[in-house]
Structures are given as C-alpha cells and as structure tokens.
BAFI-3210 file (N, C-alpha, C; in Angstrom, 3 decimals, decimal comma, padded with zeros to 6 digits):
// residues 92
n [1|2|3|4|5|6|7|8|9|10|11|12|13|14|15|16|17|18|19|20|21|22|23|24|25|26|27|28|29|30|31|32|33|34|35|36|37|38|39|40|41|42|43|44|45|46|47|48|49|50|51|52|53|54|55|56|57|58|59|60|61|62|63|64|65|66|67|68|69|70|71|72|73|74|75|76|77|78|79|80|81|82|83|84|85|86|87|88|89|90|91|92]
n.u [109,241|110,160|108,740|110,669|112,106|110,276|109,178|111,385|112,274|109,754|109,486|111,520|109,595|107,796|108,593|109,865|107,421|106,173|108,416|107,854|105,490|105,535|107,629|105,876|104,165|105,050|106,026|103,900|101,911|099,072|097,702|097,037|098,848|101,365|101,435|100,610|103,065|104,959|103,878|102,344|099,502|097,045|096,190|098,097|100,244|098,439|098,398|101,006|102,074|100,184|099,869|101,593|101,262|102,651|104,013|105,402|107,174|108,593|111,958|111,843|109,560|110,187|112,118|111,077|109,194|111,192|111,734|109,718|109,511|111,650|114,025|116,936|117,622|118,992|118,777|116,384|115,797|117,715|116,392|114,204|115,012|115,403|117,058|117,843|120,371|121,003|118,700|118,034|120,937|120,136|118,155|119,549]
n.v [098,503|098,823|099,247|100,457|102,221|103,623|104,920|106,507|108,441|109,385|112,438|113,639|112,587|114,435|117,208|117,287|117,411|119,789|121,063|121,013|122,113|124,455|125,090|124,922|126,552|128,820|129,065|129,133|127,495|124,977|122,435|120,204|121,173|120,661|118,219|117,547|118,139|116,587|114,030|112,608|111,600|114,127|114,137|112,227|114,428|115,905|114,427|113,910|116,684|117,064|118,520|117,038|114,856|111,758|110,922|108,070|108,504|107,263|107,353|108,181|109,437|111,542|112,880|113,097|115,516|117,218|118,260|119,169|121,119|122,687|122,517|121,035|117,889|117,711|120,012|120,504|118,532|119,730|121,945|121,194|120,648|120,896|123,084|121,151|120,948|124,012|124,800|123,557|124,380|127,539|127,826|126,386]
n.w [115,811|118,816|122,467|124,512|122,653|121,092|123,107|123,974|121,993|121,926|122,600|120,365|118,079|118,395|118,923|116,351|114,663|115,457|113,929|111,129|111,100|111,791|109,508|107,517|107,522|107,595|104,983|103,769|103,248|103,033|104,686|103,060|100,260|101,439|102,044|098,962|097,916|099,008|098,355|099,949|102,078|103,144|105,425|107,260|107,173|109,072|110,954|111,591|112,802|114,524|117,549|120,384|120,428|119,773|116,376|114,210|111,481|108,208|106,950|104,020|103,633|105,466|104,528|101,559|102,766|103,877|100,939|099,893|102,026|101,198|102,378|103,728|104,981|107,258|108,057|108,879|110,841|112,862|113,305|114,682|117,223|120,570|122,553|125,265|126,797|127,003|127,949|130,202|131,999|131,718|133,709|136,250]
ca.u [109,845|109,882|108,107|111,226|112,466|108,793|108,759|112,636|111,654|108,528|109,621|111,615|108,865|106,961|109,250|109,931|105,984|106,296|108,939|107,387|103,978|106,337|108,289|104,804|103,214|106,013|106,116|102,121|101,058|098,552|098,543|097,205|099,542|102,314|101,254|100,502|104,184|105,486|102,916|101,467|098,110|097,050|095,314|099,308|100,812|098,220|098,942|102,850|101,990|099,323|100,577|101,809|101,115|104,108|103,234|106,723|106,891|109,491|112,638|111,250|108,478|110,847|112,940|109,681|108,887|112,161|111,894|108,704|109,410|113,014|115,322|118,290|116,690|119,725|118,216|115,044|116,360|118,535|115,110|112,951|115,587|115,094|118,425|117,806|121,318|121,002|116,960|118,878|121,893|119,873|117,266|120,641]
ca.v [099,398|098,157|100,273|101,507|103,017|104,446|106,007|107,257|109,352|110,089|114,210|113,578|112,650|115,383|118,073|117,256|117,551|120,964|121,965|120,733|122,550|126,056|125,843|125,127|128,007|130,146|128,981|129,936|126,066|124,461|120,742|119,890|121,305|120,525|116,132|117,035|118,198|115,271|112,782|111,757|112,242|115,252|113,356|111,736|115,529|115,933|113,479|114,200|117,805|116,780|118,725|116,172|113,372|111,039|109,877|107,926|108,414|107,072|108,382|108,466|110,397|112,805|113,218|114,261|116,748|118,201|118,788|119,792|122,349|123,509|122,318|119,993|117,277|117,704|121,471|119,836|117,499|120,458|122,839|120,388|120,109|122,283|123,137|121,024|121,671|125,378|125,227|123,223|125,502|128,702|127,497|126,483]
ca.w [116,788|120,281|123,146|124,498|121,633|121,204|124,587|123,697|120,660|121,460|122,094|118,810|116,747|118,463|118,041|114,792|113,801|115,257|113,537|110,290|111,004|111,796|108,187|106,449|107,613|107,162|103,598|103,383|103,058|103,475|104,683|101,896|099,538|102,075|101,461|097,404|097,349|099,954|098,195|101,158|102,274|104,278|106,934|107,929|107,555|110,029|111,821|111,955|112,469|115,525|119,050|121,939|119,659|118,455|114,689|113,907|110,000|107,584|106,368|103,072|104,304|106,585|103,213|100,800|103,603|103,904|099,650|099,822|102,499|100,275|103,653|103,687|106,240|108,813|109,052|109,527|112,314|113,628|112,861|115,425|118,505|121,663|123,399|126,351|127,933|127,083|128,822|132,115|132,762|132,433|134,954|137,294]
c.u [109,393|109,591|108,977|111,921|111,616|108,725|110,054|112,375|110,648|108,604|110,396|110,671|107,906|107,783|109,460|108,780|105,827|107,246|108,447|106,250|104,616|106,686|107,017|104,118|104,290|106,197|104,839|102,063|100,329|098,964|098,289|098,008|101,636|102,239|101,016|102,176|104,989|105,001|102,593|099,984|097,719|096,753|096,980|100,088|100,012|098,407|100,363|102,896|100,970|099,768|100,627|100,948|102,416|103,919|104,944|105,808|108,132|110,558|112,097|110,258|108,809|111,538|112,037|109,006|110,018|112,148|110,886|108,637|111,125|113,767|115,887|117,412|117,745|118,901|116,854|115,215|116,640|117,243|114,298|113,335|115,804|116,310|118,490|118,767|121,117|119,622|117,640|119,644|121,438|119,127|117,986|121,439]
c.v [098,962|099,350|101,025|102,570|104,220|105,639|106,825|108,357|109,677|111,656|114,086|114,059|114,075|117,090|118,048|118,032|119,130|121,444|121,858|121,687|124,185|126,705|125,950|126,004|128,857|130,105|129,100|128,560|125,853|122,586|120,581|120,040|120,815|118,871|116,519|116,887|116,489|114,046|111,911|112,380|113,421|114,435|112,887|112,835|116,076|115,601|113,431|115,596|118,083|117,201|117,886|115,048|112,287|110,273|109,708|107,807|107,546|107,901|108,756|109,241|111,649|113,427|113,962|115,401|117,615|118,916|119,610|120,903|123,199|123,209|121,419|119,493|117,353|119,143|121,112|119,100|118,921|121,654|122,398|120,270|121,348|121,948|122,785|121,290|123,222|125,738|125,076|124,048|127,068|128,733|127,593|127,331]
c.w [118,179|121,185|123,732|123,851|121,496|122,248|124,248|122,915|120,686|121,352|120,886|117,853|116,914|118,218|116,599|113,891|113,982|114,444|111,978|110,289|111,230|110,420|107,454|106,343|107,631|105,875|102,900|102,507|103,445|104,216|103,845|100,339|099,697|101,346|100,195|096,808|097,991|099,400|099,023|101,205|103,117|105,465|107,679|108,087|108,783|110,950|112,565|112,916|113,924|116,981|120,293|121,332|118,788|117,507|114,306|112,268|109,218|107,207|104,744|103,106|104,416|104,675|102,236|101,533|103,221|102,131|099,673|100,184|101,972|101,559|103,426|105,332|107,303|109,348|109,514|111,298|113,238|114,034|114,808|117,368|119,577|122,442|124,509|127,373|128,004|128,499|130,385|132,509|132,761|133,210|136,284|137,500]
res [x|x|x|x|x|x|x|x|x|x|x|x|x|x|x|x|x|x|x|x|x|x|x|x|x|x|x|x|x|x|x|x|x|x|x|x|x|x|x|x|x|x|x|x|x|x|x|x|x|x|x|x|x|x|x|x|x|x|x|x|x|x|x|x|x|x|x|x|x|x|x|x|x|x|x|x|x|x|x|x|x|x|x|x|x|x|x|x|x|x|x|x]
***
C-alpha cells in the first residue's frame, strides 16, 4: 500500500475500528471473545479497535469481524461512515 493511499484511508480505517469497538460492546464482548470468534488475536482487535490510530486489516479479517459481530459487512462499512456532507451543510 503506497503512502498516499495510507494517508487517504487513514479516517476509514479509523472509523471503521470505532465502529467495530461500538457493535462489540453493544453485543456485551469482550475483545477477546470478539478475535476467538474472528480468529484473530486480541492484541490486532485491539489494535483495529485503537482510537486515532489507523491499523489497515484485511478483507478477510474485516469479513470474520463482520460474522463474528452478526452484520452484513456493507452495514459494517455503512455502520463506520460519518455523514461528512450532512456535518458540512449543517455547519453552513
């Protein structure tokens, strides 16, 4: 992944991790039970899951999350994304 890409996605990956660390605790997870279901390690759900940190993961990854946490991964995607036109035009 080349650095501008990196810098592109970095609120992506970071939204994302929030919205990941929102459904798990609304589904009364732990991380660790969150990575036994995902089969990852906790330490990288941490890691994903880490505030104003961008941990790019795999789709394979993103995909055993989304099962893990019972969501269809577009609601995941759609879950993670902050209405930036909505935030701009009610400011203007």
């Amino acid at each position: 992944m080349s650095k501008d890409t990196e810098f592109k996605n970095r609120d992506r990956y970071i939204q994302l991790g929030i919205a990941i660390s929102t459904l798990r605790k609304m589904r009364g997870l732990s991380q660790e039970q969150l990575a036994e279901r995902a089969n990852v390690s906790r330490s990288h759900i941490s890691s994903i899951e880490a505030p104003g940190i961008a941990r790019p993961f795999s789709l394979e990854v993103f995909f055993n999350i989304a099962d893990a946490l019972e969501i269809e991964p577009a609601d995941l995607i759609n879950a993670s994304v902050f209405p930036d036109k909505v935030i701009r035009n009610q400011k203007g």
